[in-house]
LUMSEFI-288852 format. One record per residue (C-alpha): x, y, z; residue in one letter. Coordinates in steps of 0.2 Angstrom, whole numbers, padded with zeros to 4 digits, always signed. Layout:
<sites>
XYZa
...
</sites>
This chain:
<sites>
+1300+0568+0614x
+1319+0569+0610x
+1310+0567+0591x
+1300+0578+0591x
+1313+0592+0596x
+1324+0585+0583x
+1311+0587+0571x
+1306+0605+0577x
+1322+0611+0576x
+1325+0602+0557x
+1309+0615+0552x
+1317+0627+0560x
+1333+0626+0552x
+1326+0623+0533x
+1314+0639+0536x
+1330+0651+0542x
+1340+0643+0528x
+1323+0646+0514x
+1324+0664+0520x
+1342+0670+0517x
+1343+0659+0501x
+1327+0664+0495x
+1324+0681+0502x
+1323+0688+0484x
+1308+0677+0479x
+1302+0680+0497x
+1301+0698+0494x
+1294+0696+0478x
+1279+0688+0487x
+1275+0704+0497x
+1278+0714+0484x
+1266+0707+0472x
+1254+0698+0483x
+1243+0710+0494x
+1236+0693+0502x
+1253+0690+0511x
+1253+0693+0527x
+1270+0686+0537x
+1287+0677+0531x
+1281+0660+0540x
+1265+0660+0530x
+1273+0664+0513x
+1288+0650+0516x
+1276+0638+0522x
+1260+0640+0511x
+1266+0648+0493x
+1265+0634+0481x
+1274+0645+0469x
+1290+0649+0482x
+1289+0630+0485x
+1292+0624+0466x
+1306+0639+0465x
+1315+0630+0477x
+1312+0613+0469x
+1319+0621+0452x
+1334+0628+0458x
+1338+0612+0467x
+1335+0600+0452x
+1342+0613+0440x
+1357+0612+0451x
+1356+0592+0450x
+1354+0593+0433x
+1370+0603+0426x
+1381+0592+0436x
+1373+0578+0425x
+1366+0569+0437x
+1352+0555+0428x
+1334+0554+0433x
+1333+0562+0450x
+1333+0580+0443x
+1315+0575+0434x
+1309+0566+0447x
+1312+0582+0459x
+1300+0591+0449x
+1289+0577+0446x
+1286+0578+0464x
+1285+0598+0464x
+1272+0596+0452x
+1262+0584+0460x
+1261+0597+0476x
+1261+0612+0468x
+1252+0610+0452x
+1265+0620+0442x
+1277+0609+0429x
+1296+0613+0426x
+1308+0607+0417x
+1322+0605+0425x
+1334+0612+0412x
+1324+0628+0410x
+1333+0644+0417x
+1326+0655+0427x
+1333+0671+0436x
+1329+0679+0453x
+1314+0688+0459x
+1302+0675+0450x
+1284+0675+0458x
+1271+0662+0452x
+1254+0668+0458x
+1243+0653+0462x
+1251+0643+0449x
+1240+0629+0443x
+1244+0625+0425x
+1260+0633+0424x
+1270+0627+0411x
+1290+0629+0408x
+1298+0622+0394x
+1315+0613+0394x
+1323+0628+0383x
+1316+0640+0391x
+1325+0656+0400x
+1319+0668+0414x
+1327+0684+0418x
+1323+0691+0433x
+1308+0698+0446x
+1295+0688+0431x
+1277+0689+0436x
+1269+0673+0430x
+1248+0671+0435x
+1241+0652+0435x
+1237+0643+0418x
+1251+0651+0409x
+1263+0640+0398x
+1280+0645+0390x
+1279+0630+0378x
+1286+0626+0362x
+1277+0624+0345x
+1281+0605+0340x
+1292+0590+0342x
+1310+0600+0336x
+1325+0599+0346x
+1337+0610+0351x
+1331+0630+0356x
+1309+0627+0357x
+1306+0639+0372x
+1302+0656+0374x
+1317+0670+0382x
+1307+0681+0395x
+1316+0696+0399x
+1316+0703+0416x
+1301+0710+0425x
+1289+0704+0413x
+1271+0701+0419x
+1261+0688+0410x
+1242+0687+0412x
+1230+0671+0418x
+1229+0659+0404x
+1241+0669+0392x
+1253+0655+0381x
+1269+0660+0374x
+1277+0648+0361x
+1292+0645+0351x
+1308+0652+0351x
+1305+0669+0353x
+1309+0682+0366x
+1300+0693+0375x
+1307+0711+0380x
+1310+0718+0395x
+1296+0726+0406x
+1283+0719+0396x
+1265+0714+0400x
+1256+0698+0391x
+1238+0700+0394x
+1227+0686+0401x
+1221+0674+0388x
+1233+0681+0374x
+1243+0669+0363x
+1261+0676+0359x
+1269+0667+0344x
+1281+0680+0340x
+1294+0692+0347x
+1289+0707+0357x
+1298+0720+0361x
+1304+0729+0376x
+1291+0741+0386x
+1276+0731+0377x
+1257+0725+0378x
+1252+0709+0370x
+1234+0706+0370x
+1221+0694+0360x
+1222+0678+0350x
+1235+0677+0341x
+1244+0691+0353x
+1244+0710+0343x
+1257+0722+0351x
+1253+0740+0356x
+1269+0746+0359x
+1272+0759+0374x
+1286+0771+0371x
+1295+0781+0381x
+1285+0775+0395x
+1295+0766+0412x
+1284+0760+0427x
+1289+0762+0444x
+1288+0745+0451x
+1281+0732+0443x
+1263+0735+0433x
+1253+0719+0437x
+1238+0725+0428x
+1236+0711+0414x
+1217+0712+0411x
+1211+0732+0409x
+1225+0734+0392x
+1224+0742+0377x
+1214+0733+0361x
+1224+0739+0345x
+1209+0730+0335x
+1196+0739+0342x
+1207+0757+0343x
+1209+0751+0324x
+1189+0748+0320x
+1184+0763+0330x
+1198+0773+0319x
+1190+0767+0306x
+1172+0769+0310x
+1178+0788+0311x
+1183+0789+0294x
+1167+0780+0287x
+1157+0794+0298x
+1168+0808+0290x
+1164+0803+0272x
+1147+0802+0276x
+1146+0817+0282x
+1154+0823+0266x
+1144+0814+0253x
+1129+0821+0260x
+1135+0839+0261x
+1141+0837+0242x
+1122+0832+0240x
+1115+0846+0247x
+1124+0858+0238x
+1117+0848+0221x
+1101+0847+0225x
+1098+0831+0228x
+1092+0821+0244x
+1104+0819+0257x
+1102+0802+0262x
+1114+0792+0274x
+1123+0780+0263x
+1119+0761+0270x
+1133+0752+0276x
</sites>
């Protein structure tokens, strides 16, 4: 009994302790997560908050150096959570991992803050070099299911990565990224209040492009077969 009572108050203790140091990535839960529904519920059963404080422990472990332990953390965090770190990546406040199977985090990589990641998204590198591999995420960007960002290159601030996209280069701030590989349709002058977590109903700059296109072709058309007319001779719509 005497245990058990030991044990209970252990939980308790860790959970008090989760929420004051961890009250940021807490609140980022309820904030982005309309499933959430109590603090106990999100400290025991996000997988995401869970491998945030596996990270910042074994990123703590491993800029004192210490060998081996600071891989096996997140070996272990993996294993539960389904969502791989690297140790030596840095990541900022505010990060929420939503699901989180298949996340992937480089060695190199670096997180600002209130990061929006959705399951299946890797921040990965391009081949076997050394030294910088890994993307830089500015703060309060959103990036989609599935979306891969790789290399060293740096995403802006308040930007949004559509699901699926690939991002092989640098995007710039207040941005969308959609497709394979990623095309930008810049938003200027426009801020959001919050954070947009919208990464599926986003511009297309191919199609906007095509459909620009398909304008002009109409516009001609229309002006070959007026120039006919005015001939004589048939006004037929020219084949495309």
């Amino acid at each position: 009994m005497t245990a058990l009572w030991w044990t209970l108050g252990i939980l308790a203790a860790a959970v008090v302790v989760i929420r004051v140091a961890f009250a940021r990535e807490i609140a980022a839960c309820f904030e982005r997560d309309p499933a959430a529904r109590n603090g106990l519920e999100v400290i025991l059963a996000y997988s995401g908050l869970h491998v945030v404080i596996a990270h910042r422990i074994a990123h703590g472990l491993h800029r004192l150096r210490v060998p081996v332990l600071p891989r096996l953390i997140m070996t272990w965090a993996r294993v539960f959570t389904g969502v791989e770190i690297h140790p030596a990546a840095r990541i900022g406040r505010g990060l929420f991992i939503d699901h989180g199977m298949g996340v992937v985090i480089g060695e190199t990589a670096v997180l600002g803050d209130d990061v929006t990641l959705f399951q299946g998204v890797t921040l990965g590198g391009t081949g076997k070099e050394r030294g910088k591999r890994h993307p830089n995420i500015g703060s309060r960007v959103v990036i989609g299911a599935g979306a891969k960002v790789l290399g060293n290159i740096t995403v802006g601030e308040h930007s949004i990565i559509g699901a699926n996209a690939v991002v092989i280069r640098d995007v710039p701030d207040h941005s969308t990224v959609v497709g394979v590989p990623g095309r930008i349709a810049k938003i200027k002058d426009r801020h959001f209040q919050g954070i947009n977590l919208d990464h599926t109903h986003l511009p297309d700059p191919l199609a906007e492009r095509l459909e620009l296109l398909q304008h002009e072709i109409d516009a001609i058309e229309h002006q070959v077969r007026a120039h006919r007319q005015e001939q004589g001779g048939p006004a037929k719509r020219q084949s495309p």
